[in-house]
N, CA, C and O atoms as a Maestro MAE file, in Angstrom:
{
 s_m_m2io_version
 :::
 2.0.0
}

f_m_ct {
 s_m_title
 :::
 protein
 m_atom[332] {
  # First column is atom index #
  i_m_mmod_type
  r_m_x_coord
  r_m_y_coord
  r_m_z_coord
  i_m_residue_number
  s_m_chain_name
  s_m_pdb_residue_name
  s_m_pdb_atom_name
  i_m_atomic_number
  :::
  1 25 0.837 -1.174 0.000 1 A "UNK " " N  " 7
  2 3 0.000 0.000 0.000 1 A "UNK " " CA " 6
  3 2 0.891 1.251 0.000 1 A "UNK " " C  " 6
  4 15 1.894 1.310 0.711 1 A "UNK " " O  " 8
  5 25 0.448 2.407 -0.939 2 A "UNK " " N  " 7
  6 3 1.270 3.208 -0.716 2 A "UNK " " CA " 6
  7 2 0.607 4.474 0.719 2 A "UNK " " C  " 6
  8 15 -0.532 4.279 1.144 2 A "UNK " " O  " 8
  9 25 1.112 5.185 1.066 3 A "UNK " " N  " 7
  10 3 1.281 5.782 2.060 3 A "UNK " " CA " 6
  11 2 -0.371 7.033 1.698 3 A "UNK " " C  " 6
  12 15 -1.228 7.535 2.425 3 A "UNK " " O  " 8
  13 25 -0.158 7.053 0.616 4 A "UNK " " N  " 7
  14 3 -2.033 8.019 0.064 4 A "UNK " " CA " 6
  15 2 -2.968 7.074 0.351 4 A "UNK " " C  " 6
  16 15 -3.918 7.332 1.091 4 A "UNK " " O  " 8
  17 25 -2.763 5.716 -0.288 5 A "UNK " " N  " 7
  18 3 -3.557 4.845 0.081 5 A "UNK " " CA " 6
  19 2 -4.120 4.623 1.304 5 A "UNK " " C  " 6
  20 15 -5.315 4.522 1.581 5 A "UNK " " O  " 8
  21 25 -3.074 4.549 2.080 6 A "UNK " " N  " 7
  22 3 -2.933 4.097 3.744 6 A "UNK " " CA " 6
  23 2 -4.053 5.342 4.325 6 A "UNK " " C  " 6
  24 15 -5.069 4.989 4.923 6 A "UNK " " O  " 8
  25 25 -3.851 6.337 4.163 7 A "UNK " " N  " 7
  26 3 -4.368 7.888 4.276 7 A "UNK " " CA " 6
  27 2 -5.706 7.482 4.477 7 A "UNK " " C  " 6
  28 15 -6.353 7.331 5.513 7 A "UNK " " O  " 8
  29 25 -6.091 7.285 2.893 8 A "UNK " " N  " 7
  30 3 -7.450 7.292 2.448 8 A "UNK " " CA " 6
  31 2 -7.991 6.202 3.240 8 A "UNK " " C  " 6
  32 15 -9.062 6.429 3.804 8 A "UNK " " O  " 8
  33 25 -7.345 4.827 3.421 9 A "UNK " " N  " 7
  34 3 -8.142 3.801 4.305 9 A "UNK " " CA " 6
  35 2 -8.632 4.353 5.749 9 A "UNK " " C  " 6
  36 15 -9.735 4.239 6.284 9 A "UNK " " O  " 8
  37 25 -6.976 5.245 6.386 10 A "UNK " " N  " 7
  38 3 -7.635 5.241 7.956 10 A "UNK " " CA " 6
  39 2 -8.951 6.108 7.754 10 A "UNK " " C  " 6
  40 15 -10.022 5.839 8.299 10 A "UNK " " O  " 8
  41 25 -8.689 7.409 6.722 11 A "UNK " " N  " 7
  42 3 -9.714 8.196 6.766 11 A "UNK " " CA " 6
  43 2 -11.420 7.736 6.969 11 A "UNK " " C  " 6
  44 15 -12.297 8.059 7.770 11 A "UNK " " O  " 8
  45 25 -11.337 6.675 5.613 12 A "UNK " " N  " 7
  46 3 -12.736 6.990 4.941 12 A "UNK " " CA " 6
  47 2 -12.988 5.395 6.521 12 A "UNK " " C  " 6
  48 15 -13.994 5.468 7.227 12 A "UNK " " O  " 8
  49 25 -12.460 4.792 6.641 13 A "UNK " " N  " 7
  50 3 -12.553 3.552 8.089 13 A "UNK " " CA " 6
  51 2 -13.229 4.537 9.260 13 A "UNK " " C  " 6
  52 15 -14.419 4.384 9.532 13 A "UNK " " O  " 8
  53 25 -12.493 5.476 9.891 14 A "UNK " " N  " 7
  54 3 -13.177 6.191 10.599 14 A "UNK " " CA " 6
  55 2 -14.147 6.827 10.638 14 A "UNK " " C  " 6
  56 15 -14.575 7.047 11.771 14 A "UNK " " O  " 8
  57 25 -14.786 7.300 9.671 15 A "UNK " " N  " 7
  58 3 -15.777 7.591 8.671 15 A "UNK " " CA " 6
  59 2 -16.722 6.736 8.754 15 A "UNK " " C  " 6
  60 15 -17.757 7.107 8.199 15 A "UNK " " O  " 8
  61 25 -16.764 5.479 9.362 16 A "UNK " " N  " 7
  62 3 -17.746 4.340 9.033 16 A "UNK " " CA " 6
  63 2 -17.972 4.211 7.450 16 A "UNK " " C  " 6
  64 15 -19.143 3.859 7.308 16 A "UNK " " O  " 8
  65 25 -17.385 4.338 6.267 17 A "UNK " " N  " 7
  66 3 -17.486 3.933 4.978 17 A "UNK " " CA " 6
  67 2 -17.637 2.521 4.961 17 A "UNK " " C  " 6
  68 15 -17.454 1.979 6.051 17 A "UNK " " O  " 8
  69 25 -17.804 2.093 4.402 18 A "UNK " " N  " 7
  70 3 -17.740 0.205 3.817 18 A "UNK " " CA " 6
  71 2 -16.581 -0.113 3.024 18 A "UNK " " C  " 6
  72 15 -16.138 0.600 2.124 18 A "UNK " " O  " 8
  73 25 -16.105 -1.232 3.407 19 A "UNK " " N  " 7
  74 3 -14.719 -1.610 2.899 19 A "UNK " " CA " 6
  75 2 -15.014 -1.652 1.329 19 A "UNK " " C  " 6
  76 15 -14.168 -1.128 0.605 19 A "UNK " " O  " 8
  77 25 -16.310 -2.317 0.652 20 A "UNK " " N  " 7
  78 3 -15.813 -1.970 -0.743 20 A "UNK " " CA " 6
  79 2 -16.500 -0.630 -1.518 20 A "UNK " " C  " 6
  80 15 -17.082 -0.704 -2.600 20 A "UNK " " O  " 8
  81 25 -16.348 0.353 -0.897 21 A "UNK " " N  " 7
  82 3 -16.281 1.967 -1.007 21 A "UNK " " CA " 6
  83 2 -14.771 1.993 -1.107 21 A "UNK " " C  " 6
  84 15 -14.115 2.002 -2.148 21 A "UNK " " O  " 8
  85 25 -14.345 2.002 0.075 22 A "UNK " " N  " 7
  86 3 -13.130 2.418 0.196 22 A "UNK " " CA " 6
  87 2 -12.268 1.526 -1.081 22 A "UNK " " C  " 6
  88 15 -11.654 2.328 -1.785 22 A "UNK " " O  " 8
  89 25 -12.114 0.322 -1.457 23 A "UNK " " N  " 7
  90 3 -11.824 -0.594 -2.183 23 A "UNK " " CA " 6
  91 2 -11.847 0.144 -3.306 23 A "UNK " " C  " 6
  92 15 -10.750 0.597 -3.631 23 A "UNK " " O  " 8
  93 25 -12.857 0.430 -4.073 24 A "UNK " " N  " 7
  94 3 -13.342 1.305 -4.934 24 A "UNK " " CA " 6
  95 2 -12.458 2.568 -5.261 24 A "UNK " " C  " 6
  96 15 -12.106 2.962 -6.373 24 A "UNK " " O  " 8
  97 25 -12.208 3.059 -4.131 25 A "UNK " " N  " 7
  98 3 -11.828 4.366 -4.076 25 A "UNK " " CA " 6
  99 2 -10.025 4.203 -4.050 25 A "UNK " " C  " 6
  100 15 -9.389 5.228 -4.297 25 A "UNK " " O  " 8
  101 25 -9.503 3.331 -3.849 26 A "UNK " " N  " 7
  102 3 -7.913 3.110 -3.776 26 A "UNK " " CA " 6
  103 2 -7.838 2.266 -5.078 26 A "UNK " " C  " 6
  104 15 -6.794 2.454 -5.703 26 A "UNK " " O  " 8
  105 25 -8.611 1.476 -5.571 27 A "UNK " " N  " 7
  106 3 -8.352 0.279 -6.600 27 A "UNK " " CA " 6
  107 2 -8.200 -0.806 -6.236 27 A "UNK " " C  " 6
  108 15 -7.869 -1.605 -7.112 27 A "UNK " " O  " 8
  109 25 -8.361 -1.327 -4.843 28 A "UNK " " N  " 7
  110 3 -8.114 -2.250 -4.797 28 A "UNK " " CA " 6
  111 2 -8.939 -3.399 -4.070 28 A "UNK " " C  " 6
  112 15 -9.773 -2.759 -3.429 28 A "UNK " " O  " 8
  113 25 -9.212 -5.074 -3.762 29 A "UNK " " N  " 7
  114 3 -10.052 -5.799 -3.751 29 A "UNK " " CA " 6
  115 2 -10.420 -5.444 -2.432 29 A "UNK " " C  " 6
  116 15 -9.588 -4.869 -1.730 29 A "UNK " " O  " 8
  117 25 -11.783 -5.760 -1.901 30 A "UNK " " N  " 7
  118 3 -12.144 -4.979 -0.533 30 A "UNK " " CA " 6
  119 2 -11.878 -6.402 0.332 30 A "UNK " " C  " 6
  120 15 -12.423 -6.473 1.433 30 A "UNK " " O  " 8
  121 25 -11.188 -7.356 -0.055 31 A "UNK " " N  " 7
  122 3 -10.580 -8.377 0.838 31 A "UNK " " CA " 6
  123 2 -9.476 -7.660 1.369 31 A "UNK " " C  " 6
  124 15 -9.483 -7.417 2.576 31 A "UNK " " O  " 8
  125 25 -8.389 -7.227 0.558 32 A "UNK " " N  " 7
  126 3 -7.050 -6.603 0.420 32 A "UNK " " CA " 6
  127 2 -7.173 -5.358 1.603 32 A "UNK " " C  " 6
  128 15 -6.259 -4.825 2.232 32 A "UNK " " O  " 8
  129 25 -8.885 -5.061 1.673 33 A "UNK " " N  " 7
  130 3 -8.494 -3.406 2.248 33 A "UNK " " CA " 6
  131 2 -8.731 -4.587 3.826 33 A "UNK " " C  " 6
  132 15 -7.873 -4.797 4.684 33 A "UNK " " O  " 8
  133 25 -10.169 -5.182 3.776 34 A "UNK " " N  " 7
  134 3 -10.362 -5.700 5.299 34 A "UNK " " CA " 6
  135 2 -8.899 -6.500 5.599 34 A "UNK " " C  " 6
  136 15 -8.837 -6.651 6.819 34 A "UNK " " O  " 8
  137 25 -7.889 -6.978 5.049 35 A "UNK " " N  " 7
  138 3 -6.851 -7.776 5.746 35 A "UNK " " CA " 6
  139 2 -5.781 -6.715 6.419 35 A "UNK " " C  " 6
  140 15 -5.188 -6.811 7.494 35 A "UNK " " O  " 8
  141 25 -5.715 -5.283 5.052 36 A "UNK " " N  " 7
  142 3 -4.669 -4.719 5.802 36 A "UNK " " CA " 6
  143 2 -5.516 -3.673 7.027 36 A "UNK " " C  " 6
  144 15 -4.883 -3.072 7.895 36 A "UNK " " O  " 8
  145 25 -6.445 -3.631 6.948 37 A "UNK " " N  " 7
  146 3 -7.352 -2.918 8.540 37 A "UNK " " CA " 6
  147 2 -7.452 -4.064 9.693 37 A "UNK " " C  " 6
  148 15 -7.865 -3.659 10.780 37 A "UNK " " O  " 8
  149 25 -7.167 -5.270 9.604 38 A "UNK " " N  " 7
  150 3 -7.219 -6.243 10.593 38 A "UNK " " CA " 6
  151 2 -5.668 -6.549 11.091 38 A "UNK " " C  " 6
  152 15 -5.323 -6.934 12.208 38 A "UNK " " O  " 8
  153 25 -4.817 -6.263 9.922 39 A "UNK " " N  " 7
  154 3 -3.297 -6.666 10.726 39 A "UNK " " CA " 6
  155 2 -2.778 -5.102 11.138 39 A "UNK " " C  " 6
  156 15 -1.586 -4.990 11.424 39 A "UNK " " O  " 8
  157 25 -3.783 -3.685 11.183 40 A "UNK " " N  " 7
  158 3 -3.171 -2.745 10.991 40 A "UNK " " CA " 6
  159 2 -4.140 -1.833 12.055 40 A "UNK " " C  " 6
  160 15 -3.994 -0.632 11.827 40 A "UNK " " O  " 8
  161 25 -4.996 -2.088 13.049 41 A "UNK " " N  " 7
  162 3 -6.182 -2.053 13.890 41 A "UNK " " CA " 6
  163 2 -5.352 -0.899 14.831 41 A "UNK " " C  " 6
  164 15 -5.622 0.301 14.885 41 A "UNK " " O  " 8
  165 25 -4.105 -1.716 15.664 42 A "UNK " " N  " 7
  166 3 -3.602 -1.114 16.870 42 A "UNK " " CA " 6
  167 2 -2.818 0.422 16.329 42 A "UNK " " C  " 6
  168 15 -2.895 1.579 16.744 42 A "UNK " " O  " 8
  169 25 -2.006 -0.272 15.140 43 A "UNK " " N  " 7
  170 3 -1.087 0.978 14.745 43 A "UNK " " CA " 6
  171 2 -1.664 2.284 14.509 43 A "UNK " " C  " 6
  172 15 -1.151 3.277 15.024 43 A "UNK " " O  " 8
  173 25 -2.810 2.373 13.687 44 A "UNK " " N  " 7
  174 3 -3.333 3.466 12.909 44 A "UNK " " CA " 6
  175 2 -4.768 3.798 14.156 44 A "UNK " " C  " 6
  176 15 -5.505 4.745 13.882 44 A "UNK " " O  " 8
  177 25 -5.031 3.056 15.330 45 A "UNK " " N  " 7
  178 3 -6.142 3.362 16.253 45 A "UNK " " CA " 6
  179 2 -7.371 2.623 15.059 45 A "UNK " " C  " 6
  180 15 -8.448 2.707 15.649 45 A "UNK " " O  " 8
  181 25 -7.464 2.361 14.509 46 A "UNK " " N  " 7
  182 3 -8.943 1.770 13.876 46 A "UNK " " CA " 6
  183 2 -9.569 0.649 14.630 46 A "UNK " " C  " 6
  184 15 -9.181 -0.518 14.591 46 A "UNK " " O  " 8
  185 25 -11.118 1.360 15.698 47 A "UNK " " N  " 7
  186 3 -11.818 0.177 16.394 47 A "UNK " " CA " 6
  187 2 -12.493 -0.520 15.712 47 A "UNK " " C  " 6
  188 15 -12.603 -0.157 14.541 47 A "UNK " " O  " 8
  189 25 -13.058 -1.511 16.044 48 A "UNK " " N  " 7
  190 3 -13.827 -2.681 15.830 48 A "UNK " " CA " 6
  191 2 -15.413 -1.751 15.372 48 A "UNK " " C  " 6
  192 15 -16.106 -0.937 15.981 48 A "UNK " " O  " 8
  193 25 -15.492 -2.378 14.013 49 A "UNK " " N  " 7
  194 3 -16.850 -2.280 14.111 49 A "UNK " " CA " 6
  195 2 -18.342 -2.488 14.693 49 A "UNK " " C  " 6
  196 15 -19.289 -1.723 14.877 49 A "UNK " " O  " 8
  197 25 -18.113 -3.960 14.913 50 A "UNK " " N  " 7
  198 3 -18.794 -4.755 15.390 50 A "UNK " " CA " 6
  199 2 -18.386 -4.705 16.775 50 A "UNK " " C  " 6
  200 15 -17.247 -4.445 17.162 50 A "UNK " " O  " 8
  201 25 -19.626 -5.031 17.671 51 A "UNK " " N  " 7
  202 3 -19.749 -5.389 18.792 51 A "UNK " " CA " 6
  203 2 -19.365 -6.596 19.649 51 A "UNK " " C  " 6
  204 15 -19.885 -7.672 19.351 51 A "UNK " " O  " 8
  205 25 -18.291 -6.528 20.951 52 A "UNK " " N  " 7
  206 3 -17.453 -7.672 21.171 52 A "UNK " " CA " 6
  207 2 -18.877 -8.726 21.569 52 A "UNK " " C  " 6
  208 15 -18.872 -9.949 21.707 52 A "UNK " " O  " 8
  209 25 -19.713 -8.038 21.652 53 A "UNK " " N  " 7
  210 3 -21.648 -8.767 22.057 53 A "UNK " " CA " 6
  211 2 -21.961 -9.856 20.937 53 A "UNK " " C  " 6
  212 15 -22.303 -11.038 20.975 53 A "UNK " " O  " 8
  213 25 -21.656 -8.809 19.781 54 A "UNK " " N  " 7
  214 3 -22.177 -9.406 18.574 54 A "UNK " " CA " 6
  215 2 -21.354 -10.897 18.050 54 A "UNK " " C  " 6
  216 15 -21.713 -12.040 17.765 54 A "UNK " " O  " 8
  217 25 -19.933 -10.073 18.117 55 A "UNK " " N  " 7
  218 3 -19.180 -11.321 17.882 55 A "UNK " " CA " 6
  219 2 -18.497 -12.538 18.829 55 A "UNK " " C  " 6
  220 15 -17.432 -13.135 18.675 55 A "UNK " " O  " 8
  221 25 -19.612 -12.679 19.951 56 A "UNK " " N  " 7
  222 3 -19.584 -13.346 21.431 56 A "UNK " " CA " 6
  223 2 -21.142 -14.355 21.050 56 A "UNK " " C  " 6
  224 15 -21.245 -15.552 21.319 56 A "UNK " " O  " 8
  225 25 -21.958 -13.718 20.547 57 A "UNK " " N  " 7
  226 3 -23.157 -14.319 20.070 57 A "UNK " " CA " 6
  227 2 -24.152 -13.702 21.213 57 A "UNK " " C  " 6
  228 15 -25.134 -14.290 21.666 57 A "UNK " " O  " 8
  229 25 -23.826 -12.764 21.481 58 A "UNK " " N  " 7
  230 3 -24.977 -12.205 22.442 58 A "UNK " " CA " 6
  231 2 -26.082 -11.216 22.021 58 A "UNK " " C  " 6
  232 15 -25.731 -10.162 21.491 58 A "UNK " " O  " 8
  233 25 -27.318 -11.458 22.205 59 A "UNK " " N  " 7
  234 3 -28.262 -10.603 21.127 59 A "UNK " " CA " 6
  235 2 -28.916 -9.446 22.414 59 A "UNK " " C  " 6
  236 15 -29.423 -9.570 23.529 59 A "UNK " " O  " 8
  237 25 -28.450 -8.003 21.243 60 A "UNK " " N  " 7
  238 3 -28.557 -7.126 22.533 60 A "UNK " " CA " 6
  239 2 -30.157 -6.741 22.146 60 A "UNK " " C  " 6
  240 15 -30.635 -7.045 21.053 60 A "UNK " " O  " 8
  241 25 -30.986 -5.967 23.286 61 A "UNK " " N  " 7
  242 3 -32.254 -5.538 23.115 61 A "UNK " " CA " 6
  243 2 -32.592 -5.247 21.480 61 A "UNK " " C  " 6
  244 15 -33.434 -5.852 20.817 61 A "UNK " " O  " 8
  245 25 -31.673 -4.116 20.995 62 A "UNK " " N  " 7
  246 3 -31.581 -3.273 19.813 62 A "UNK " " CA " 6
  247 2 -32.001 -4.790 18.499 62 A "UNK " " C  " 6
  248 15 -33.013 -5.055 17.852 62 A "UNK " " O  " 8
  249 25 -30.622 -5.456 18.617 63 A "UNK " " N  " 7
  250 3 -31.087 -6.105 17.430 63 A "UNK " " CA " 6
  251 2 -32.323 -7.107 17.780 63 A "UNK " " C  " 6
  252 15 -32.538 -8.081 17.059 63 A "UNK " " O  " 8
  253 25 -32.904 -6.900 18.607 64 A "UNK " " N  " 7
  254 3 -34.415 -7.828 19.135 64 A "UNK " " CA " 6
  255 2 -35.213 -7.177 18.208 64 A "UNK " " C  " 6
  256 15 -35.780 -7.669 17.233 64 A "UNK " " O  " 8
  257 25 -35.209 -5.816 18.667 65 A "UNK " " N  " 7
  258 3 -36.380 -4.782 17.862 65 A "UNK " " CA " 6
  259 2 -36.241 -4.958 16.584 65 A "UNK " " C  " 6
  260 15 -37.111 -5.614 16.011 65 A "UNK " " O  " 8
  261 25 -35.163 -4.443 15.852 66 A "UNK " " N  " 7
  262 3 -34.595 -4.584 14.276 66 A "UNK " " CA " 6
  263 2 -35.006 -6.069 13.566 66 A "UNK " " C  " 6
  264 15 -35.074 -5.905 12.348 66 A "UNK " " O  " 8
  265 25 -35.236 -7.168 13.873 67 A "UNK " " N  " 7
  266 3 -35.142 -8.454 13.795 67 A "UNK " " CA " 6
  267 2 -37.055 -8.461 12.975 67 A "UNK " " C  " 6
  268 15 -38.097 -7.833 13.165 67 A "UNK " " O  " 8
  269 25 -36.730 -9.218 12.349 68 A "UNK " " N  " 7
  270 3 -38.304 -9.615 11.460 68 A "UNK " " CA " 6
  271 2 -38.953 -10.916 12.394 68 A "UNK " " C  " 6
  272 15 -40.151 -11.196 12.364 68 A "UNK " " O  " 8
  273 25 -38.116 -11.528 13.082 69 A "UNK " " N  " 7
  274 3 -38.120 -12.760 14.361 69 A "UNK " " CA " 6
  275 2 -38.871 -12.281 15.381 69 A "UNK " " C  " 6
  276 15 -38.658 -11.071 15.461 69 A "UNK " " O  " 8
  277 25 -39.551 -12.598 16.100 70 A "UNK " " N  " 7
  278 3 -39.733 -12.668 17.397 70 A "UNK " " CA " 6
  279 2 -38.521 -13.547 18.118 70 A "UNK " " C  " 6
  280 15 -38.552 -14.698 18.553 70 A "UNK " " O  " 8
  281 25 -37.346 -12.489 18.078 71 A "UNK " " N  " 7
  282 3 -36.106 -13.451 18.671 71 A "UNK " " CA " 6
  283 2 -36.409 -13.760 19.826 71 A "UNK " " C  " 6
  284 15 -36.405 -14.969 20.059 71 A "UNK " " O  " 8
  285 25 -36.780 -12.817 20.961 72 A "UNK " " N  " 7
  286 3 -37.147 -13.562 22.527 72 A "UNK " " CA " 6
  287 2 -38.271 -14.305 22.830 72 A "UNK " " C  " 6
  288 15 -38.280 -15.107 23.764 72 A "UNK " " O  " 8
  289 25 -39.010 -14.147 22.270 73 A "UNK " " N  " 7
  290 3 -39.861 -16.398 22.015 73 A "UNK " " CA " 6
  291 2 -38.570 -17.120 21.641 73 A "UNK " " C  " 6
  292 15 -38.019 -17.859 22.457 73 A "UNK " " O  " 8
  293 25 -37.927 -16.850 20.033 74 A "UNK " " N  " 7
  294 3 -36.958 -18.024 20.138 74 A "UNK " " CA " 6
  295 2 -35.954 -18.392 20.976 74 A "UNK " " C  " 6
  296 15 -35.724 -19.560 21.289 74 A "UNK " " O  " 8
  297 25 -35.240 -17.274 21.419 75 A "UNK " " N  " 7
  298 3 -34.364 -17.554 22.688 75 A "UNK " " CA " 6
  299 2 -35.052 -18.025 23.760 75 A "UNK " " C  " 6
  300 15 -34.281 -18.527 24.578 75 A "UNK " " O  " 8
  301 25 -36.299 -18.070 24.115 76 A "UNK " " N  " 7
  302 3 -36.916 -17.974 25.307 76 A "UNK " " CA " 6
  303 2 -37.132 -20.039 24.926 76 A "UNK " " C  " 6
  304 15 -37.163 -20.847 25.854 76 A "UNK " " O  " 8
  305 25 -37.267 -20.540 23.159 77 A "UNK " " N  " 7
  306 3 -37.441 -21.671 22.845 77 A "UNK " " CA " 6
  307 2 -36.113 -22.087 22.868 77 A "UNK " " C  " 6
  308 15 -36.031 -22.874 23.811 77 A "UNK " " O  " 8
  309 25 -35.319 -22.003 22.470 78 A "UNK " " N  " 7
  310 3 -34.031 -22.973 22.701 78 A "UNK " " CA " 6
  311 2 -33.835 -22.882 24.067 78 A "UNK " " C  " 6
  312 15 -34.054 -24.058 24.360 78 A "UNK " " O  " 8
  313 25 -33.568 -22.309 25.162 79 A "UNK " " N  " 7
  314 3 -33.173 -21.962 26.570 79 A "UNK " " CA " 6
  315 2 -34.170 -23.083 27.331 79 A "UNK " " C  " 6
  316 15 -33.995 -23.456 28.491 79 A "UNK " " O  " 8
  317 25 -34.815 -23.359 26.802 80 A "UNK " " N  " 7
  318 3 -36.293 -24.224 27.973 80 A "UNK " " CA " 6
  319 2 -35.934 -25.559 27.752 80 A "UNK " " C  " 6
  320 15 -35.620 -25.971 26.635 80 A "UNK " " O  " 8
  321 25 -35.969 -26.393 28.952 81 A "UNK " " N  " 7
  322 3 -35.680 -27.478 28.972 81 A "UNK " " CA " 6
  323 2 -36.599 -28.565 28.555 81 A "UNK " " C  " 6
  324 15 -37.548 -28.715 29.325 81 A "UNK " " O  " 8
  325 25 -36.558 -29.401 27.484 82 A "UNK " " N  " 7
  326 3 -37.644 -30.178 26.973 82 A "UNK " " CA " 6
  327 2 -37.295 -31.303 27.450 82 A "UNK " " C  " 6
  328 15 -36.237 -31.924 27.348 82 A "UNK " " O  " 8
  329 25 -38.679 -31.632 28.216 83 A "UNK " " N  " 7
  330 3 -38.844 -33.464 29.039 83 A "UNK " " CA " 6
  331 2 -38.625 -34.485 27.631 83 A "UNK " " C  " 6
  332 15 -38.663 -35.711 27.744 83 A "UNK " " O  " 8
  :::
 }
 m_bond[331] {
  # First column is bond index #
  i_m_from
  i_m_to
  i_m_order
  :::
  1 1 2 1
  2 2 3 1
  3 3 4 2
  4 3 5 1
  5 5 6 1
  6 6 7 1
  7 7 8 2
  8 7 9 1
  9 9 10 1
  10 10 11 1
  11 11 12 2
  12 11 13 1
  13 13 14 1
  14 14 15 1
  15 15 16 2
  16 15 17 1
  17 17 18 1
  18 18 19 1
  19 19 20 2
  20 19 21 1
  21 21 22 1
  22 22 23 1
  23 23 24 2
  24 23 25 1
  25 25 26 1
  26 26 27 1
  27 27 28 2
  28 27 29 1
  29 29 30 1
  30 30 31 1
  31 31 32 2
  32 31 33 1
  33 33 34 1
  34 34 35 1
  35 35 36 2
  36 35 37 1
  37 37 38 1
  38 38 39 1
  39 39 40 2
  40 39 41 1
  41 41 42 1
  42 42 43 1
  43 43 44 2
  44 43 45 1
  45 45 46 1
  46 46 47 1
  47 47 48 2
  48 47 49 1
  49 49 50 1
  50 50 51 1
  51 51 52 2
  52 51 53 1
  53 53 54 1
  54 54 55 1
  55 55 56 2
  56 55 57 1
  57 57 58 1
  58 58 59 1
  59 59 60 2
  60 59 61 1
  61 61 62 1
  62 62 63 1
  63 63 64 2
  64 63 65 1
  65 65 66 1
  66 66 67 1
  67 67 68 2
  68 67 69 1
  69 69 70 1
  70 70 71 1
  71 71 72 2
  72 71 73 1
  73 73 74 1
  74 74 75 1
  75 75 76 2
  76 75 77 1
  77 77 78 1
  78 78 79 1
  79 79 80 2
  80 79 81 1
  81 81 82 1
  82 82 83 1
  83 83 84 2
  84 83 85 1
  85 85 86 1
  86 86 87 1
  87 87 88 2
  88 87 89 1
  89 89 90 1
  90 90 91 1
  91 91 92 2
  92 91 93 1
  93 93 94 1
  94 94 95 1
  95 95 96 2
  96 95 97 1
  97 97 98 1
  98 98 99 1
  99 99 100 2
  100 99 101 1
  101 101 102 1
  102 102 103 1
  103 103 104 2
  104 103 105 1
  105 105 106 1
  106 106 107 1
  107 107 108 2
  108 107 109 1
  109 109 110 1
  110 110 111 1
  111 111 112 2
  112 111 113 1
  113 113 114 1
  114 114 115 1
  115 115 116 2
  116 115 117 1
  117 117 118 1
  118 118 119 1
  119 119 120 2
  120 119 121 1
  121 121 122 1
  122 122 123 1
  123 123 124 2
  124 123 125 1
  125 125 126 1
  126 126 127 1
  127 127 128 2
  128 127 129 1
  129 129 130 1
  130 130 131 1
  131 131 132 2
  132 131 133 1
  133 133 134 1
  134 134 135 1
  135 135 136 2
  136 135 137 1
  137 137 138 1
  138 138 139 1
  139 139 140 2
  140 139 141 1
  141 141 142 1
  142 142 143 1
  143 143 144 2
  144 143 145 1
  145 145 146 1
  146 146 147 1
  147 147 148 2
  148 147 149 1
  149 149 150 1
  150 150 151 1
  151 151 152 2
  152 151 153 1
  153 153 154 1
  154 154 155 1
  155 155 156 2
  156 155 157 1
  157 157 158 1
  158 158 159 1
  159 159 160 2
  160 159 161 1
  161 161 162 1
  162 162 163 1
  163 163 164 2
  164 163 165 1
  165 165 166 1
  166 166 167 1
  167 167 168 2
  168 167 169 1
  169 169 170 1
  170 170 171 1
  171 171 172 2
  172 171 173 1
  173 173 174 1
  174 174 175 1
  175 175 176 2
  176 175 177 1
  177 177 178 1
  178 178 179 1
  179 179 180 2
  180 179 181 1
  181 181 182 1
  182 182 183 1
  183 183 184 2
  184 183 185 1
  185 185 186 1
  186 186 187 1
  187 187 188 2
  188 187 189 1
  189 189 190 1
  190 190 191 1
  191 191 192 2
  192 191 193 1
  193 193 194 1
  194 194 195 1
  195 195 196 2
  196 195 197 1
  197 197 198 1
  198 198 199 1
  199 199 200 2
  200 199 201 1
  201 201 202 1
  202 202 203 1
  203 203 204 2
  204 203 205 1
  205 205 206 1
  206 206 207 1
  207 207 208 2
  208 207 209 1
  209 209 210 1
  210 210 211 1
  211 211 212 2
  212 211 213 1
  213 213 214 1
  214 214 215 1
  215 215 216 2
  216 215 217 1
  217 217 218 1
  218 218 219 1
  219 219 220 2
  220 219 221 1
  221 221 222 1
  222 222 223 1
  223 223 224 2
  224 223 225 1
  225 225 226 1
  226 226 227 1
  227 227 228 2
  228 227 229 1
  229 229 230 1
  230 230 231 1
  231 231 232 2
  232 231 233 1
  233 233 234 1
  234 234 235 1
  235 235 236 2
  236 235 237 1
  237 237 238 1
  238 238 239 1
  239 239 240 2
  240 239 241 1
  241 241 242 1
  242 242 243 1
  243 243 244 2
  244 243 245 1
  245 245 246 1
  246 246 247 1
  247 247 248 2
  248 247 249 1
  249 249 250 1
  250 250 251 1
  251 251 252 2
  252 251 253 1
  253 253 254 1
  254 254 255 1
  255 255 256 2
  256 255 257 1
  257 257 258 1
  258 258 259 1
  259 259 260 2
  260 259 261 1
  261 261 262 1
  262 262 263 1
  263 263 264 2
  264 263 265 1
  265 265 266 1
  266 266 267 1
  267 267 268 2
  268 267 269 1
  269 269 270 1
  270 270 271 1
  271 271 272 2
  272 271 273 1
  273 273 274 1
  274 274 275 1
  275 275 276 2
  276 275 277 1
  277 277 278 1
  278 278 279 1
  279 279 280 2
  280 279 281 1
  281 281 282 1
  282 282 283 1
  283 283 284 2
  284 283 285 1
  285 285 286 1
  286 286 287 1
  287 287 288 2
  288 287 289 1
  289 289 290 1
  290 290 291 1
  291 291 292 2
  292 291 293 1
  293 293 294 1
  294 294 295 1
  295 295 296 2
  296 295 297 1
  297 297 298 1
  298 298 299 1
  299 299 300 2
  300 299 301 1
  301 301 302 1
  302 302 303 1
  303 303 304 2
  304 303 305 1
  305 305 306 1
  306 306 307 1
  307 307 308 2
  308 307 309 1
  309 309 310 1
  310 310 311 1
  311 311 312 2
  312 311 313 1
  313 313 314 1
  314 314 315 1
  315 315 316 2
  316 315 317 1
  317 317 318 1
  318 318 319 1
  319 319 320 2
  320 319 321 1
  321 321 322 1
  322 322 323 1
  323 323 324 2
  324 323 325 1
  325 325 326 1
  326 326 327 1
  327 327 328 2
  328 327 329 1
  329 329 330 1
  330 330 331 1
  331 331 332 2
  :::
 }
}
């Protein structure tokens, strides 16, 4: 990556853009951009998008509401102990 490149990733990353925006916008595959933002997180400060909840498997109120599911019947159905 050259060093404009690098620029434009931390920028448009902090930004909440989407990796293949940004991809788009440097030329290059939006695999290429998510690998060098995952080995490159601590150096440049770029947090986690996602929620350590989300990627723990924990379903917070928010995505209950958002959900087309009645997720808490289903959680409330897997959790119950069947005789």
């Amino acid at each position: 990556m050259t060093r404009q490149q690098i620029e434009v990733i931390v920028a448009m990353y902090k930004e909440d853009v989407s990796y293949s925006e940004i991809a788009k916008v440097i030329d290059k595959s939006e695999h290429t951009v998510k690998h060098w933002v995952r080995n490159n997180r601590g150096e440049y400060g770029l947090h986690r998008r996602r929620s350590v909840k989300l990627t723990q498997g924990v379903l917070s109120e928010a995505l209950w509401s958002d959900s087309k599911w009645n997720v808490k019947l289903g959680v409330e159905f897997i959790s119950r102990r069947w005789a």
